[in-house]
C-alpha atoms as a printed R data frame, in Angstrom:
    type eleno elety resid chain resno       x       y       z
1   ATOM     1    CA   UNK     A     1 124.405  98.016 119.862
2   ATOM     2    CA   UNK     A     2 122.483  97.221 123.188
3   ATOM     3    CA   UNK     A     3 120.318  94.024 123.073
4   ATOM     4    CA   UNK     A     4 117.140  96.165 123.728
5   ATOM     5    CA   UNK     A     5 118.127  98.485 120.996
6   ATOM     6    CA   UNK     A     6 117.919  95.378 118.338
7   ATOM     7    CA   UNK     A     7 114.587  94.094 119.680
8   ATOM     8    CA   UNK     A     8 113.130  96.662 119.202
9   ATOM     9    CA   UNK     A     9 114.538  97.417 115.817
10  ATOM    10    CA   UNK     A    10 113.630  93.840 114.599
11  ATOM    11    CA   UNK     A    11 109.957  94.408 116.460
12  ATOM    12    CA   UNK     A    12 109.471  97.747 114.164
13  ATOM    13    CA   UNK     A    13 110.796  96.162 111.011
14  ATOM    14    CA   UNK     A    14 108.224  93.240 111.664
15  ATOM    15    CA   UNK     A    15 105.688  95.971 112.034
16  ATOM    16    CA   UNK     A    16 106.182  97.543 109.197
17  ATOM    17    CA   UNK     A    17 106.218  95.257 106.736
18  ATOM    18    CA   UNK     A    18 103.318  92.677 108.202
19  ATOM    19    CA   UNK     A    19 101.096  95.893 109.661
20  ATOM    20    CA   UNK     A    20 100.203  93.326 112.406
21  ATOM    21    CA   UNK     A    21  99.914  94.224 116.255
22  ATOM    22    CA   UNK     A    22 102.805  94.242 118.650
23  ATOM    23    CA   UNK     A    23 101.856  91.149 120.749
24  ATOM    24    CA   UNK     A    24 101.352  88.940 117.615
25  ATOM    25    CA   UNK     A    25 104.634  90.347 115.755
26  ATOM    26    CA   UNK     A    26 106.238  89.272 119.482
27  ATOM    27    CA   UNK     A    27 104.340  85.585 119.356
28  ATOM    28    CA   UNK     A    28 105.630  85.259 115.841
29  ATOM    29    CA   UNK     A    29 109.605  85.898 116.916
30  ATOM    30    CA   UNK     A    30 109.139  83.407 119.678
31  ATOM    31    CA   UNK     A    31 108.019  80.831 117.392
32  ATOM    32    CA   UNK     A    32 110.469  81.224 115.491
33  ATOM    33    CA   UNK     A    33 113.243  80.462 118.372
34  ATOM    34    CA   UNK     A    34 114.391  84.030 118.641
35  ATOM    35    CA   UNK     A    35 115.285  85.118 122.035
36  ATOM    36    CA   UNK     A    36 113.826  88.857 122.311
37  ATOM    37    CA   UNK     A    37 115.982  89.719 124.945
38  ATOM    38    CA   UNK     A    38 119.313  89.581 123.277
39  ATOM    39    CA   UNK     A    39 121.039  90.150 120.344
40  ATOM    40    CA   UNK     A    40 120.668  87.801 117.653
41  ATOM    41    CA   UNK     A    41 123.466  86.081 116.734
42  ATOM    42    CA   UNK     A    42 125.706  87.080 119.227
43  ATOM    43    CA   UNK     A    43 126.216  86.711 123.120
44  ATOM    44    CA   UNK     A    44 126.900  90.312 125.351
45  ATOM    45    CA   UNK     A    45 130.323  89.505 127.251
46  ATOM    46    CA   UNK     A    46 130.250  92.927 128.945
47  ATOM    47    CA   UNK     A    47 131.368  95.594 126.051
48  ATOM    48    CA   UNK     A    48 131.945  93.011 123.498
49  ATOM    49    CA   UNK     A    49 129.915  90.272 121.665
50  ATOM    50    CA   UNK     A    50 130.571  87.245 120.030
51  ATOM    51    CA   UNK     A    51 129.131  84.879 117.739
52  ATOM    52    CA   UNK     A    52 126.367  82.702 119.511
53  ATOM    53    CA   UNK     A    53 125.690  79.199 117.264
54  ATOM    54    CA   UNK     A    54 122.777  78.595 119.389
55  ATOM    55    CA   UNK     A    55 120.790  81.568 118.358
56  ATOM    56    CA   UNK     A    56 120.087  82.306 114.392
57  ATOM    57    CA   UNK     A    57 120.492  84.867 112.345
58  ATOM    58    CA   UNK     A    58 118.452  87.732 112.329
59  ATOM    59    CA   UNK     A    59 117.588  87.592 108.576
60  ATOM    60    CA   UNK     A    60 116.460  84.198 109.096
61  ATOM    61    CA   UNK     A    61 114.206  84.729 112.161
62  ATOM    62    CA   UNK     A    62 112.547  87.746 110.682
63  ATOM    63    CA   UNK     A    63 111.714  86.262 107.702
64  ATOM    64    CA   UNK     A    64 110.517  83.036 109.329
65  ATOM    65    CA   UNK     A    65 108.690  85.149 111.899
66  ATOM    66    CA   UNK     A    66 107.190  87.420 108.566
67  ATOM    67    CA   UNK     A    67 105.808  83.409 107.084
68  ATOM    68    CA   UNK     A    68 104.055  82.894 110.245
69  ATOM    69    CA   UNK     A    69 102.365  86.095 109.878
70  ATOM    70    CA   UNK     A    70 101.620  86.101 106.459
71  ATOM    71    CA   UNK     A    71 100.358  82.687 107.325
72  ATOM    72    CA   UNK     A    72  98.033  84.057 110.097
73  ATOM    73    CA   UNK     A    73  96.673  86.698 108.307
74  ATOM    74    CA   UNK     A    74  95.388  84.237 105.478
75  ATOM    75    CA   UNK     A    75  94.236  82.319 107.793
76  ATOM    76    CA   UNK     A    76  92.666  85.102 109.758
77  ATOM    77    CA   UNK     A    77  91.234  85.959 106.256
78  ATOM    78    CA   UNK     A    78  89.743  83.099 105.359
79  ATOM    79    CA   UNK     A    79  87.918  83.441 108.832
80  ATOM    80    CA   UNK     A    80  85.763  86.518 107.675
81  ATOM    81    CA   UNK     A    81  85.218  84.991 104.012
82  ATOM    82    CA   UNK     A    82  81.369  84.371 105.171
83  ATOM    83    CA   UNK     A    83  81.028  88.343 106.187
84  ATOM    84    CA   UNK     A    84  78.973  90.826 104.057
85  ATOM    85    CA   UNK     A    85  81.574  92.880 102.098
86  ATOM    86    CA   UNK     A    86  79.736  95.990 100.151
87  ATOM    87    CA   UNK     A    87  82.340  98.712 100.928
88  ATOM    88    CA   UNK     A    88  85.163  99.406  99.650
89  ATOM    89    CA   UNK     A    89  87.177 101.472  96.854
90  ATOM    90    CA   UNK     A    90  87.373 101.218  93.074
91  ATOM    91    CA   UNK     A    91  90.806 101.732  91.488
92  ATOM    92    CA   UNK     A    92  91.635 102.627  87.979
93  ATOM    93    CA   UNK     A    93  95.137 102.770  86.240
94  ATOM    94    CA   UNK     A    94  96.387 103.758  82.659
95  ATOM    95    CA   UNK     A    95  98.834 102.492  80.430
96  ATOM    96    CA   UNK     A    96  99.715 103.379  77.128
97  ATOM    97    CA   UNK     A    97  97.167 100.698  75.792
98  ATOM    98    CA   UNK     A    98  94.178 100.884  77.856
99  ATOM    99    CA   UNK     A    99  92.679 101.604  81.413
100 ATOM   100    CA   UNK     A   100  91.937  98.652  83.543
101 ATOM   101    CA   UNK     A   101  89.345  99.273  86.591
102 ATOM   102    CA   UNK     A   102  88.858  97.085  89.157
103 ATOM   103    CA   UNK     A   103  86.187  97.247  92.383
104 ATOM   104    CA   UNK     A   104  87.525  95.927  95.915
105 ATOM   105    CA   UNK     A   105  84.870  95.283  98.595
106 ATOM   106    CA   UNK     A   106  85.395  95.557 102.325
107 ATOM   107    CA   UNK     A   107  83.031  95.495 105.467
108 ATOM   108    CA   UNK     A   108  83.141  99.220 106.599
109 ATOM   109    CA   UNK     A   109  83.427 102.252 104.347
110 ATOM   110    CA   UNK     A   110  85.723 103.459 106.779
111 ATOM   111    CA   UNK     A   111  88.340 100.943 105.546
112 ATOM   112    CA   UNK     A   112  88.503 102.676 101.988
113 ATOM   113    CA   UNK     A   113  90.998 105.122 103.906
114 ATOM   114    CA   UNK     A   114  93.770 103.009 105.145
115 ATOM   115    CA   UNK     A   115  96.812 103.208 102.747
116 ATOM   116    CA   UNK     A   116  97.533  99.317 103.162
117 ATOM   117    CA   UNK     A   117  94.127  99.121 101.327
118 ATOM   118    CA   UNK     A   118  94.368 101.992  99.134
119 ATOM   119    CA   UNK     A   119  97.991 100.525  98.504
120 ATOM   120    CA   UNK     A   120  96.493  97.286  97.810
121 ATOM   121    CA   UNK     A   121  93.711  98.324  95.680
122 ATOM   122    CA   UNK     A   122  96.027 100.551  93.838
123 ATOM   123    CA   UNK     A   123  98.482  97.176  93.089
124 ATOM   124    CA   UNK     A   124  95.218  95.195  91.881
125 ATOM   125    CA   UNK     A   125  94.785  97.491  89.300
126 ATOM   126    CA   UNK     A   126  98.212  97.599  87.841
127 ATOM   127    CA   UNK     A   127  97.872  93.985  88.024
128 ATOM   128    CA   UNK     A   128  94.700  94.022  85.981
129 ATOM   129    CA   UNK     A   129  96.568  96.565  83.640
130 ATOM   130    CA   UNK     A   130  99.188  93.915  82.978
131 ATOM   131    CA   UNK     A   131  97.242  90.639  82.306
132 ATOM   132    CA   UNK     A   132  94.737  92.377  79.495
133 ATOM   133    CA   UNK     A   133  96.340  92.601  76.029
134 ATOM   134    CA   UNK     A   134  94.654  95.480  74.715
135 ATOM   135    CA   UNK     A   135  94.013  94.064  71.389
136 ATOM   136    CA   UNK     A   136  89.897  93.313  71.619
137 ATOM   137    CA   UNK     A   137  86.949  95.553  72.585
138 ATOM   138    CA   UNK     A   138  86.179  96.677  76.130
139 ATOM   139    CA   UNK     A   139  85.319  93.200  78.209
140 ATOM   140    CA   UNK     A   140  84.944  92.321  81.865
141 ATOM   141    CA   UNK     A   141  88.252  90.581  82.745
142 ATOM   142    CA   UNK     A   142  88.126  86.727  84.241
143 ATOM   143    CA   UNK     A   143  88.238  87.570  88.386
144 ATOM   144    CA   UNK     A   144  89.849  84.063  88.855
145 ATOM   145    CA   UNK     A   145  92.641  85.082  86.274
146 ATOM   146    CA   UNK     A   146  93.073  88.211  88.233
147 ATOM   147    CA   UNK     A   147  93.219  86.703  91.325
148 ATOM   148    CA   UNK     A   148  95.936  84.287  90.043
149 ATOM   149    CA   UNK     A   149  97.909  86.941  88.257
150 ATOM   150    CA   UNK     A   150 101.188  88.052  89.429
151 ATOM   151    CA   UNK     A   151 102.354  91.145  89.338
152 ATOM   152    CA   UNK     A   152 105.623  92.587  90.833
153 ATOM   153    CA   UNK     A   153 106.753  88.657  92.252
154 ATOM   154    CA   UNK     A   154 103.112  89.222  93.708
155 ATOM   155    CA   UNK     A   155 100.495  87.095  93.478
156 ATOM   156    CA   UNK     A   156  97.035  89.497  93.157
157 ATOM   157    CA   UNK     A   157  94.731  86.876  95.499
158 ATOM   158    CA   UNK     A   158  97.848  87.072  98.266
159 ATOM   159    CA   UNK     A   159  97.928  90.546  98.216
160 ATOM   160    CA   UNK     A   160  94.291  90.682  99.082
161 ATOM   161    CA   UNK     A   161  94.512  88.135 101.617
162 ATOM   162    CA   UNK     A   162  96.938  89.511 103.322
163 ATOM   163    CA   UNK     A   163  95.564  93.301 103.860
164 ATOM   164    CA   UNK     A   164  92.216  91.448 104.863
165 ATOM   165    CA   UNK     A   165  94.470  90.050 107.747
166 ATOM   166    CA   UNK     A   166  96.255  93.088 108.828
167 ATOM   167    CA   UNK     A   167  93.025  95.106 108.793
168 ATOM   168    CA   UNK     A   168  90.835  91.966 110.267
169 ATOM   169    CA   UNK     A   169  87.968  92.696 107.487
170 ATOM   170    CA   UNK     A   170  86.226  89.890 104.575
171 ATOM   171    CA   UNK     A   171  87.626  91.360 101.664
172 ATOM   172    CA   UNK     A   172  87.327  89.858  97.998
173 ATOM   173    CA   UNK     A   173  87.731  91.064  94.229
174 ATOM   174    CA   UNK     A   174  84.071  91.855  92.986
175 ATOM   175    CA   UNK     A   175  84.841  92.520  89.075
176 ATOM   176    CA   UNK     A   176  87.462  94.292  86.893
177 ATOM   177    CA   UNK     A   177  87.299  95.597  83.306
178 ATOM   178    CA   UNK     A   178  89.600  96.647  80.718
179 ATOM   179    CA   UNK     A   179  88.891  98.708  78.123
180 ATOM   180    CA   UNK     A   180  91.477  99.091  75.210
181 ATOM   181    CA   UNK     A   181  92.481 102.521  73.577
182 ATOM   182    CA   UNK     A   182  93.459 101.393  70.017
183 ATOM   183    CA   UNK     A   183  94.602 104.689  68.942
184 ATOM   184    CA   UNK     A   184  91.776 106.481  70.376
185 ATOM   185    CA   UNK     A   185  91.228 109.123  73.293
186 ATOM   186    CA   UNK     A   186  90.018 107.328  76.346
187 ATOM   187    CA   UNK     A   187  88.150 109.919  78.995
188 ATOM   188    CA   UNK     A   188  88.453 108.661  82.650
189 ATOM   189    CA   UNK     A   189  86.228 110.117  85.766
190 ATOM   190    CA   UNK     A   190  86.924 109.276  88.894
191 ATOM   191    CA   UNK     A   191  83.915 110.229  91.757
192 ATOM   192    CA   UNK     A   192  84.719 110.815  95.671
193 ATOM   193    CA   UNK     A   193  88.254 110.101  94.231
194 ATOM   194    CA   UNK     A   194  90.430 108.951  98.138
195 ATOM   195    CA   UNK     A   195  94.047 109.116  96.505
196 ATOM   196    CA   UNK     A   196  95.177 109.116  92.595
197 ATOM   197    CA   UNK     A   197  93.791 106.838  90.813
198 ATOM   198    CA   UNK     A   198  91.005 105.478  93.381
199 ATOM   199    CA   UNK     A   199  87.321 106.703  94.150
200 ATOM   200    CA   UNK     A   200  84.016 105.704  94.897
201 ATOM   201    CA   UNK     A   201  82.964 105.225  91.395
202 ATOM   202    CA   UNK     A   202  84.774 105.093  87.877
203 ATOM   203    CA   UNK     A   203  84.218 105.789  84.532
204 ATOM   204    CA   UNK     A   204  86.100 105.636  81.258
205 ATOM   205    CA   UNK     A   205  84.931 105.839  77.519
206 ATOM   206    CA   UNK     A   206  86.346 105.827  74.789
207 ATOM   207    CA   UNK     A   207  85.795 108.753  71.875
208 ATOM   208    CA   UNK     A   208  87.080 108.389  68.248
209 ATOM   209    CA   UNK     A   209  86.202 110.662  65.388
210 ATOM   210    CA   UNK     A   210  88.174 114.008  63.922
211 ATOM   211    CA   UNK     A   211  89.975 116.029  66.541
212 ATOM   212    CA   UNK     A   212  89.226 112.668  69.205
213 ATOM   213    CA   UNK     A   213  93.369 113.043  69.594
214 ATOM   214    CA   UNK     A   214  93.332 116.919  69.710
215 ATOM   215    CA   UNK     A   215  92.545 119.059  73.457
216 ATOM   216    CA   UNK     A   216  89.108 119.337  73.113
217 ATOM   217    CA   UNK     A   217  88.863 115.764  72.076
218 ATOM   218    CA   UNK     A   218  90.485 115.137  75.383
219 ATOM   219    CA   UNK     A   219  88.408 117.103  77.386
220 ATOM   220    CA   UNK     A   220  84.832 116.107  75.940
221 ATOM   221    CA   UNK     A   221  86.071 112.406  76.480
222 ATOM   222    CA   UNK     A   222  86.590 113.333  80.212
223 ATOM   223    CA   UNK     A   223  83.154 114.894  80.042
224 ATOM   224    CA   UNK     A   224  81.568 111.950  78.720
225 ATOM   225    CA   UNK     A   225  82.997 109.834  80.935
226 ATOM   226    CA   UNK     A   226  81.254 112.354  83.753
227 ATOM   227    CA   UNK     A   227  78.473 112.205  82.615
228 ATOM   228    CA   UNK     A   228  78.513 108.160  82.571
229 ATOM   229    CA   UNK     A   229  79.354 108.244  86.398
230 ATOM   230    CA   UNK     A   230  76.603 110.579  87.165
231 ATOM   231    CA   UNK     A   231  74.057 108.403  85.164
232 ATOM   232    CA   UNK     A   232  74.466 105.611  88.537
233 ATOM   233    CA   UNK     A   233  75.822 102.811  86.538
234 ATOM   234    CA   UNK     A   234  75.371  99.312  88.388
């Protein structure tokens, strides 16, 4: 493998996984000692290479170089914290308990369709999904708990953070509810829906009574629930 071949593979893999430009990805791999103009770990000796002590390994660098991004973003984050924020998507997710919704804001409605937010927002409400027990009526669920849930090995407040830093934009957790099925038929409505699962606006009720569990239970819940969304709830 030619040393420009692995720069550039280690410069896409950085890419990829932070979402941050070229030039900082770059920055990041010098500060982290690596030498972007060879191989790492090895010296070229015309066709062959050996082992070079002086330069580290390339899982080291590029996770040390992924820190210092991760690092920068938060940073970069924290930055824009002051910034108006009254965009953004609303995400909604099911389990066999309950459906959790949570609202994301951003700066620019244009954000709403970039998959590392959609992605994000999409994560936030699995997360939100996770930490309620679904043993209580519907409630708003504690933002700071959110925020310092984990879900995956991920914290939820890093998660943010870091998609605010890729995308450069004041991002933040507005509110999240949970609202428990307990045997009944929950109908869910999402409006100017951008991907499964996340829209504009949300809805979900929850309809008990005889034939709740049936089709046509189903369907009036979902009604309902449209209905509720085209009322303009707060």
């Amino acid at each position: 493998m030619s040393a420009g071949a692995s720069k550039m593979e280690v410069i896409k893999e950085l890419r990829e996984r932070s979402g941050a430009p070229m030039m900082d990805v770059k920055n990041a791999l010098a500060e982290a000692q690596w030498d972007i103009g060879t191989v790492p770990g090895h010296c070229l000796l015309g066709h062959r290479a050996r082992p070079n002590a002086l330069t580290p390994p390339r899982s080291h660098v590029t996770e040390q170089a992924m820190t210092l991004l991760r690092q920068r973003g938060v940073a970069a984050a924290s930055k824009k914290v002051g910034r108006r924020a009254a965009e953004g998507l609303v995400g909604m997710a099911e389990g066999p308990r309950g459906v959790a919704v949570v609202e994301i804001n951003s700066e620019t409605d244009f954000v709403s369709k970039d998959s590392n937010f959609q992605h994000m927002v999409a994560f936030v409400s699995q997360a939100a999904l996770q930490l309620s027990p679904g043993s209580a009526p519907s409630w708003a669920t504690d933002v700071h708990e959110l925020l310092k849930a984990s879900c995956d090995g991920t914290i939820v407040e890093d998660a943010i953070a870091d998609v605010a830093g890729t995308i450069r934009e004041n991002m933040h957790l507005r509110r999240a509810f949970y609202l428990p099925s307990e045997g009944a038929t929950i109908g869910r409505y999402m409006h100017n829906s951008q991907a499964p699962g996340l829209g504009g606006l949300a809805a979900a009720v929850r309809l008990r009574g005889a034939g709740a569990e049936g089709a046509e239970g189903r369907e009036l819940a979902r009604k309902l629930a449209m209905h509720v969304a085209a009322s303009g709830p707060p």
